[in-house]
DRENVOTI-161754 format. One line per field, with one value per residue (C-alpha): residue number from 1; residue in three letters; x, y, z. Coordinates in pm, 1 decimal, always signed. Layout:
# residues N
pos = (NUM/...)
code = (ALA/...)
c1 = (X/...)
c2 = (Y/...)
c3 = (Z/...)
END
This chain:
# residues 319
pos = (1/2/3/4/5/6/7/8/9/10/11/12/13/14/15/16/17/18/19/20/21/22/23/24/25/26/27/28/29/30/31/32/33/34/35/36/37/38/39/40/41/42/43/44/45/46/47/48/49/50/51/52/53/54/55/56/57/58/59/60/61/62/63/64/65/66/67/68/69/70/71/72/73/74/75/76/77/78/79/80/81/82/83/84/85/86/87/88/89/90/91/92/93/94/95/96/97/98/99/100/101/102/103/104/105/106/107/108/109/110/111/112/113/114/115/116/117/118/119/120/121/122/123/124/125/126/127/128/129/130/131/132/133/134/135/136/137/138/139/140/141/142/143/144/145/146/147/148/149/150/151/152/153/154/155/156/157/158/159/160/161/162/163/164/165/166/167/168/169/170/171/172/173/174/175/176/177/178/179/180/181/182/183/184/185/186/187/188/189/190/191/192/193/194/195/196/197/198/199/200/201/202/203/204/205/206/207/208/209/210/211/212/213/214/215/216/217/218/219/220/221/222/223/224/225/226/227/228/229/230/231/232/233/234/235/236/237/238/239/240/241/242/243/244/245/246/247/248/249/250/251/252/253/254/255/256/257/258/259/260/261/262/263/264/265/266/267/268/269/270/271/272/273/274/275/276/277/278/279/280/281/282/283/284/285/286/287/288/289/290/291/292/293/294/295/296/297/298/299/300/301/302/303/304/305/306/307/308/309/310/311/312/313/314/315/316/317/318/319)
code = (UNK/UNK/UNK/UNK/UNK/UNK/UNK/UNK/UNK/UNK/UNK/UNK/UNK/UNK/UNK/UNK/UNK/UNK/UNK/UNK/UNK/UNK/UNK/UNK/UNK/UNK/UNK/UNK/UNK/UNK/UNK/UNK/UNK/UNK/UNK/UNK/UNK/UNK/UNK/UNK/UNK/UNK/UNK/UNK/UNK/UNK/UNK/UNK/UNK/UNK/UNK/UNK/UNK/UNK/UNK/UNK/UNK/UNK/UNK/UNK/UNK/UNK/UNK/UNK/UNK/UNK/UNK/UNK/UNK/UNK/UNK/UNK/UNK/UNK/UNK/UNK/UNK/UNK/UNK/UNK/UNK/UNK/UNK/UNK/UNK/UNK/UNK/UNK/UNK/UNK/UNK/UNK/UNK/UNK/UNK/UNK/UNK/UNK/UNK/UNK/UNK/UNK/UNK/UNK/UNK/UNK/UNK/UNK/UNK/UNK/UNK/UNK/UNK/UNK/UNK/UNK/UNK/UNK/UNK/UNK/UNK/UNK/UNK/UNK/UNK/UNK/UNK/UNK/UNK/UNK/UNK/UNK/UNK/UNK/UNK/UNK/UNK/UNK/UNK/UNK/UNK/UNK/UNK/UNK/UNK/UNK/UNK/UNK/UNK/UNK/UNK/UNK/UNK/UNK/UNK/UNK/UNK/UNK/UNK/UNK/UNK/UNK/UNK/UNK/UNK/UNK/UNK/UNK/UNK/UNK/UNK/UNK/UNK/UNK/UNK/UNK/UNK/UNK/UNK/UNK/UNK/UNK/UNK/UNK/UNK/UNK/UNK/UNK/UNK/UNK/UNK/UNK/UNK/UNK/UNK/UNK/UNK/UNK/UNK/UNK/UNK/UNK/UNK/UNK/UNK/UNK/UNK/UNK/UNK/UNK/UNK/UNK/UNK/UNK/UNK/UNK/UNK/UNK/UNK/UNK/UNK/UNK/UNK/UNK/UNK/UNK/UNK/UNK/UNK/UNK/UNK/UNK/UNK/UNK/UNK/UNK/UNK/UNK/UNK/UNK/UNK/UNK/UNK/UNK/UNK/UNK/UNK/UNK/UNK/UNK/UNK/UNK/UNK/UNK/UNK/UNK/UNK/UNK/UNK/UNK/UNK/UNK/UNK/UNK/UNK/UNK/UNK/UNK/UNK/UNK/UNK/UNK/UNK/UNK/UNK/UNK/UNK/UNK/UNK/UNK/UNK/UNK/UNK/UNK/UNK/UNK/UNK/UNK/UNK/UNK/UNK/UNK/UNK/UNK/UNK/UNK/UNK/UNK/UNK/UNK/UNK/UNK/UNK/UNK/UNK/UNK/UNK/UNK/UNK/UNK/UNK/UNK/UNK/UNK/UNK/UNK/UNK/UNK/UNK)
c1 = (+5827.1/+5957.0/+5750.8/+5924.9/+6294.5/+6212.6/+6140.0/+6441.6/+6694.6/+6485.7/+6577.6/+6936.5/+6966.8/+6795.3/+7025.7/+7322.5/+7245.1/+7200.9/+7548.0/+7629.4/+7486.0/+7649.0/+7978.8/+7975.1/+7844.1/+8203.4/+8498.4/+8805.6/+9153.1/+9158.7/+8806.5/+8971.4/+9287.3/+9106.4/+8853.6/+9154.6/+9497.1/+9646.4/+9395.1/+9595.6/+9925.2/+9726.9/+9618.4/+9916.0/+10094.0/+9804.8/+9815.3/+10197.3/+10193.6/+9947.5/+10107.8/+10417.0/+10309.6/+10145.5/+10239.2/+9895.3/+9652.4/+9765.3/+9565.7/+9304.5/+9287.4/+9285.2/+8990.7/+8760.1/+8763.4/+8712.9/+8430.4/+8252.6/+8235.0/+8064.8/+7796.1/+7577.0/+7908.2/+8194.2/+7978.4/+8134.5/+7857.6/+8067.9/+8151.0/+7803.4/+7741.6/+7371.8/+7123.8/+6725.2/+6681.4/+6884.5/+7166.4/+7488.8/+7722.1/+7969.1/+7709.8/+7739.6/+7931.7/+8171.9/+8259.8/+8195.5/+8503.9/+8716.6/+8699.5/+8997.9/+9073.4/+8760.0/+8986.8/+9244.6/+8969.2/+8850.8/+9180.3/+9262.3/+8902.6/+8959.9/+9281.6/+9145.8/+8814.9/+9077.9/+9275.5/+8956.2/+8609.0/+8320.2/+8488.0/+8666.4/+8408.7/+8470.2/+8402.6/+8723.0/+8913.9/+8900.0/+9014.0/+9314.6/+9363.4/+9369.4/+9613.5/+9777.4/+9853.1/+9956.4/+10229.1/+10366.6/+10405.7/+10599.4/+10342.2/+10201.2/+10062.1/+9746.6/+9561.7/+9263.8/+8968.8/+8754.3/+8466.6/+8260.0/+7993.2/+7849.9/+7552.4/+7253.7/+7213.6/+7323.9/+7247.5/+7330.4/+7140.7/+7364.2/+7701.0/+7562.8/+7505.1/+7746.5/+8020.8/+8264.5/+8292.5/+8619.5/+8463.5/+8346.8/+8439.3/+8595.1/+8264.1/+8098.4/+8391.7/+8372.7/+7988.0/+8044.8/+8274.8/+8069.1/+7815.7/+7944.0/+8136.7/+8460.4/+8631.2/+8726.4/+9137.0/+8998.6/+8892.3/+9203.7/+9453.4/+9229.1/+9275.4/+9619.4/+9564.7/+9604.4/+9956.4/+9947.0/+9724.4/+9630.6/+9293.2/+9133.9/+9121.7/+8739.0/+8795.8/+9080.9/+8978.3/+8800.1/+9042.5/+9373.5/+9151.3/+8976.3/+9076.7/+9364.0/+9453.9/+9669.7/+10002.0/+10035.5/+10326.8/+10153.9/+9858.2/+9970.6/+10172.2/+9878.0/+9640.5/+9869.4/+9705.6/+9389.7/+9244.1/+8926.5/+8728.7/+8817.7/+9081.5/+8862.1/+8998.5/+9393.6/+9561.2/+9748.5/+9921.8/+9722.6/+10081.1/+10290.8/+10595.3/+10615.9/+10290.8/+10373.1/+10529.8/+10303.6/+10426.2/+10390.4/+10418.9/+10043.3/+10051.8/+10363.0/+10165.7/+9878.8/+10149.2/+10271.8/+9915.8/+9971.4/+9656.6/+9562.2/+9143.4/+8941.3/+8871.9/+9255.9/+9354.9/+9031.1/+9227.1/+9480.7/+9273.0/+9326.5/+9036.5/+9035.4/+9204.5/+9555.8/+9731.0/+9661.0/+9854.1/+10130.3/+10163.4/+10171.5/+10377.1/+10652.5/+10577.2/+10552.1/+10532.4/+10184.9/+10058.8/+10060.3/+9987.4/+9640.3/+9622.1/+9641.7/+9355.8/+9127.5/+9163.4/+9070.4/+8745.8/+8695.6/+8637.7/+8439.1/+8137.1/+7821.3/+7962.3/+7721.2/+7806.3/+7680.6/+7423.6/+7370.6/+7443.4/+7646.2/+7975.8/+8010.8/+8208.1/+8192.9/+8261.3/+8028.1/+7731.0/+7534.9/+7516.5)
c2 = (+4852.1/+4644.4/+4905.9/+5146.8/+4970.1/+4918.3/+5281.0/+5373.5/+5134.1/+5263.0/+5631.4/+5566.2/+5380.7/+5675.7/+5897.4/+5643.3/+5725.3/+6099.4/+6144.4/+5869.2/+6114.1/+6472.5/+6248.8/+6147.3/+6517.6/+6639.9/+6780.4/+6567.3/+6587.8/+6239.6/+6184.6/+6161.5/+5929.8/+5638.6/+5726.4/+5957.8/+5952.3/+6162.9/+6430.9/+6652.4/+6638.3/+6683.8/+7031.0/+7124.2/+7058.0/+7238.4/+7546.0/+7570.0/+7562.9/+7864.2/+8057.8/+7980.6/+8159.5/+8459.8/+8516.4/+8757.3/+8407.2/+8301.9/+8560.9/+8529.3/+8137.8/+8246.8/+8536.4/+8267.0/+8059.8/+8361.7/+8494.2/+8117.5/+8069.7/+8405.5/+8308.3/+8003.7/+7847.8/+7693.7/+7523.2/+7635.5/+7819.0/+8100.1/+7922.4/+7832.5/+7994.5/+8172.0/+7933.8/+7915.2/+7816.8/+8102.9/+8387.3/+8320.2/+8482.4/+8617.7/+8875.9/+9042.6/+9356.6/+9234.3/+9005.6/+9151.1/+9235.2/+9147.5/+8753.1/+8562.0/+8206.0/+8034.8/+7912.4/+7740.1/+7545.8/+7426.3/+7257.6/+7167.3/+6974.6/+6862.5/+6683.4/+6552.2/+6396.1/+6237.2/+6124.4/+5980.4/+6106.8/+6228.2/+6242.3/+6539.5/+6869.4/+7217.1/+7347.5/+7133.7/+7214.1/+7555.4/+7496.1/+7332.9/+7575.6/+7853.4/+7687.0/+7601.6/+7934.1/+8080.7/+7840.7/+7914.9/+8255.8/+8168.3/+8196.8/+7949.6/+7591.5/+7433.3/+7156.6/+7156.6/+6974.1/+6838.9/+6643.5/+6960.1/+6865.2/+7122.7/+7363.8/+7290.5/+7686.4/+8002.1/+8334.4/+8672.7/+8850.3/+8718.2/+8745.2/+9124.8/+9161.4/+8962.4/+9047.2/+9352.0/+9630.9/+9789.7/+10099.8/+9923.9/+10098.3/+9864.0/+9777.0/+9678.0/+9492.1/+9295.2/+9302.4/+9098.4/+8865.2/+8797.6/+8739.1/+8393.2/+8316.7/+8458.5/+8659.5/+9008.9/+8848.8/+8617.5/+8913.6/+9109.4/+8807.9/+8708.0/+9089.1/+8987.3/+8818.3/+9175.7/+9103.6/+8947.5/+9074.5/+9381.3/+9558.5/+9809.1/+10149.3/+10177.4/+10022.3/+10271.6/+10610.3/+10809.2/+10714.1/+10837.0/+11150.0/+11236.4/+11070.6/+11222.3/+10875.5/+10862.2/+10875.3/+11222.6/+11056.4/+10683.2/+10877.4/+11097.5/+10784.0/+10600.3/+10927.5/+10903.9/+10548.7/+10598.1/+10907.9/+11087.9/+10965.9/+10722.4/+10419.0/+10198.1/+9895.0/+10014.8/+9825.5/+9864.7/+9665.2/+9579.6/+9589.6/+9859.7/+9705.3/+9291.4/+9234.1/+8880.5/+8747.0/+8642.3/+8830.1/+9084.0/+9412.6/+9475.0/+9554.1/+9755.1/+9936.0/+10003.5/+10138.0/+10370.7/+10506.2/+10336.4/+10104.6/+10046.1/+10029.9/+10241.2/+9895.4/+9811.9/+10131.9/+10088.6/+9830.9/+10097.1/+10412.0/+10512.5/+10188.3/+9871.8/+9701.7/+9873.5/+9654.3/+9344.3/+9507.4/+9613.3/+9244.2/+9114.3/+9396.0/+9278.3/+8923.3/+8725.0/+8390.6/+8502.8/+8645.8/+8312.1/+8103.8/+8366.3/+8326.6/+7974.5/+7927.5/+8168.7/+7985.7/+7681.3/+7898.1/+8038.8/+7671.8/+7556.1/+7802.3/+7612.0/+7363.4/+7039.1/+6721.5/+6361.5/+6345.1/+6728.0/+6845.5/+6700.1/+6630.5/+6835.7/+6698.2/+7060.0/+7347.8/+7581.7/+7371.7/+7112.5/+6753.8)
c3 = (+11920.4/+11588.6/+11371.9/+11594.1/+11511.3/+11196.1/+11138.0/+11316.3/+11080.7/+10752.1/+10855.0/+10920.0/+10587.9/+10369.8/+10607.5/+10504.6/+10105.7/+10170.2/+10288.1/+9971.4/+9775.0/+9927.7/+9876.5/+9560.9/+9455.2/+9591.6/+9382.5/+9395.7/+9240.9/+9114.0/+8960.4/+8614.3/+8785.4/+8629.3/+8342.5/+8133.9/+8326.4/+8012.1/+8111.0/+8319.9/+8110.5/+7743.0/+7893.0/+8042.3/+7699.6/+7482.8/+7753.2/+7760.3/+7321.5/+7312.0/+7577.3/+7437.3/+7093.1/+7267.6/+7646.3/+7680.7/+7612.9/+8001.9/+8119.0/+7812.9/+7981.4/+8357.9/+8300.9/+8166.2/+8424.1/+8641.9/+8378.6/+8415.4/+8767.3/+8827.1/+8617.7/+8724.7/+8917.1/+8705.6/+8485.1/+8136.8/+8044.2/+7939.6/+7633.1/+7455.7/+7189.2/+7071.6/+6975.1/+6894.3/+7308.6/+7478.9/+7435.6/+7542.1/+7765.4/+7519.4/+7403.9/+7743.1/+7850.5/+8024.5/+7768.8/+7448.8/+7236.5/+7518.4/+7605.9/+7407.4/+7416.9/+7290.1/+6993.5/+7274.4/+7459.9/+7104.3/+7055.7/+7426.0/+7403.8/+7096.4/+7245.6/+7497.5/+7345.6/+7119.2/+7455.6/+7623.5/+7471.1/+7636.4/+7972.2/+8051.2/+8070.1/+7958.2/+8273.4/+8424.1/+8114.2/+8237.3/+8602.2/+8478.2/+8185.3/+8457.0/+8662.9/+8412.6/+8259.7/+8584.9/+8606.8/+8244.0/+8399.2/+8689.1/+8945.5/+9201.4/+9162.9/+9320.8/+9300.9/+9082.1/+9201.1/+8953.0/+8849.6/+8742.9/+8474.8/+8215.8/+8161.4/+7924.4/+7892.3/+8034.2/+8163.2/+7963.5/+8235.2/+8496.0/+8332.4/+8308.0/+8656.6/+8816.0/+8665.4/+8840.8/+8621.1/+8606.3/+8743.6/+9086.0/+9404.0/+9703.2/+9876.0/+9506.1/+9434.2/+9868.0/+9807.7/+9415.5/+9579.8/+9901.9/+9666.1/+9555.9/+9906.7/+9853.4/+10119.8/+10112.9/+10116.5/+9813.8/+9593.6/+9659.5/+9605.8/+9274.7/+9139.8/+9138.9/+8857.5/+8719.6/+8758.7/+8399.9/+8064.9/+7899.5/+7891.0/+7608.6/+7650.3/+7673.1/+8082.3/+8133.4/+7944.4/+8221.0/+8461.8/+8316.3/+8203.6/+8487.0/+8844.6/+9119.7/+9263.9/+8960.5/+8883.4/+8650.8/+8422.9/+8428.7/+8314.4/+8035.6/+7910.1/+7852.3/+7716.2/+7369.9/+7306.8/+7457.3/+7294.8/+7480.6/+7207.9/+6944.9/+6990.7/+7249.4/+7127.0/+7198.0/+7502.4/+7769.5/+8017.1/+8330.0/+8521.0/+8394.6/+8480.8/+8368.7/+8211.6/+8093.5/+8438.6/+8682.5/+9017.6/+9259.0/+9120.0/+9047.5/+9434.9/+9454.4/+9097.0/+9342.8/+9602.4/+9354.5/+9226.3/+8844.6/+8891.9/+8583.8/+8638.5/+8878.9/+9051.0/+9065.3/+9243.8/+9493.4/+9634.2/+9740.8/+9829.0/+10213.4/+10255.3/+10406.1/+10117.9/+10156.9/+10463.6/+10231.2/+9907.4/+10172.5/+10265.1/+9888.2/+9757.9/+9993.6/+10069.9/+9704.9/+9926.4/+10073.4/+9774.8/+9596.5/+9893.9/+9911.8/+9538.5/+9524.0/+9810.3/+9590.0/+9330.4/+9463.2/+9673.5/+9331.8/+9178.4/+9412.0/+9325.0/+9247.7/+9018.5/+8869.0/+8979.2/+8955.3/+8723.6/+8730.0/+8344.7/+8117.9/+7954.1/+7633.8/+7290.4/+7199.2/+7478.0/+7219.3/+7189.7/+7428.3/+7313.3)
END
């Protein structure tokens, strides 16, 4: 009976440190409150500078974080560079010639190491840097959660596979998104972040050339940058109407056929996706409220805690 009890209390305590453990693993909005207090505002300030000189890096800062936590979780792994032990992300389709912003997270770390060193990671730099930008556009606020630590290495195979492609039908894009345990309603408020940006012609081209869910004026307005051949590089706002304020005409875009991307007019296509686009293209309260949420859900995928990882000095290279 006292082996019995003293079986019993042993259990409970290891049971006691696993839920210790789960705990201490979770995301919380004030894990830097103590170790770097100035963390928060030094970002805010660095984001609001570089936005401030070019309105387009919001959305440069916003897709990274988005590009990170589909690879490996939200573990900054988007931002190694090649070296002798792996390939890095930026190498990858998605990502090649079209991911910006490596330059701002240089300096917004390099502020922040100088605020409090070696305790702030890339990977949270980015939350805060995505929130951060959507503000500076006039969009909604949320509360980061942090505590995130960063990768040793990471995965150009995943980054190509995981990634949506611009040519993705709805149930690629629902299937991509369920994929890392975001709802159908978080993938279509997140493509709102379409609202905001430009994209090259080389994601556009067959669309305006060859689809018929297209606006014929909004797609011979865009053919005399984006020649069939030639140009790929050439932009074009993602939102044809206030590219650099973060709002809710991307939906009432989709409304009027001027999506932008294949994968931006799926969203409005006779499909499942079109009562949710109704809602935000009238209701701007619920679209960031949906937003906001998504953002959070979005942050939450697979990030390294605890011991898990490290903290970088420099978002391009491990310690």
């Amino acid at each position: 009976m006292a082996r019995l009890s003293s079986y019993k209390i042993s259990w409970l305590f290891l049971y006691f440190l696993t839920l210790v453990a789960i705990s201490s693993a979770q995301l919380s909005s004030s894990f830097y409150a103590k170790s770097c207090p100035n963390a928060l505002s030094t970002i805010r300030s660095a984001v609001n500078a570089a936005v401030n000189k070019e309105k387009r890096m919001a959305a440069s800062l916003l897709r990274l974080h988005f590009h990170d936590c589909f690879v490996q979780g939200c573990d900054g792994s988007v931002l190694l560079d090649d070296n002798s032990t792996f390939t890095g992300e930026k190498t990858a389709g998605p990502n090649l010639n079209s991911l910006r912003g490596f330059d701002v997270i240089d300096n917004i770390k390099s502020q922040v190491e100088s605020v409090c060193a070696k305790t702030v990671s890339c990977a949270d730099i980015l939350a805060v840097a995505a929130r951060d930008s959507v503000v500076a556009l006039g969009g909604p606020s949320w509360t980061v959660l942090l505590g995130r630590r960063d990768s040793l290495t990471a995965s150009l195979s995943t980054a190509n596979s995981d990634l949506p492609a611009p040519t993705s039908d709805l149930s690629t894009l629902i299937s991509a998104f369920s994929k890392k345990n975001l709802s159908t309603t978080d993938m279509i408020a997140l493509s709102g972040a379409h609202t905001i940006g430009l994209s090259r012609c080389t994601t556009f081209r067959t669309r305006i050339y060859n689809e018929t869910n297209i606006n014929s004026t909004f797609a011979t307005s865009l053919q005399a940058n984006c020649p069939t051949s030639g140009g790929d590089n050439n932009t074009a706002p993602l939102d044809t109407m206030t590219s650099t304020v973060f709002d809710i005409n991307y939906y009432k875009n989709l409304q009027a056929k001027k999506g932008l991307l294949h994968s931006d007019q799926q969203l409005f296509n006779n499909g499942s996706a079109d009562s949710q686009v109704n809602t935000y293209a009238s209701n701007s309260n619920k679209f960031f409220s949906d937003f906001a949420a998504a953002m959070i859900n979005m942050g939450n995928i697979s990030p390294l805690t605890g011991t898990n990882g490290e903290v970088r000095v420099n978002c391009r290279k491990t310690n």
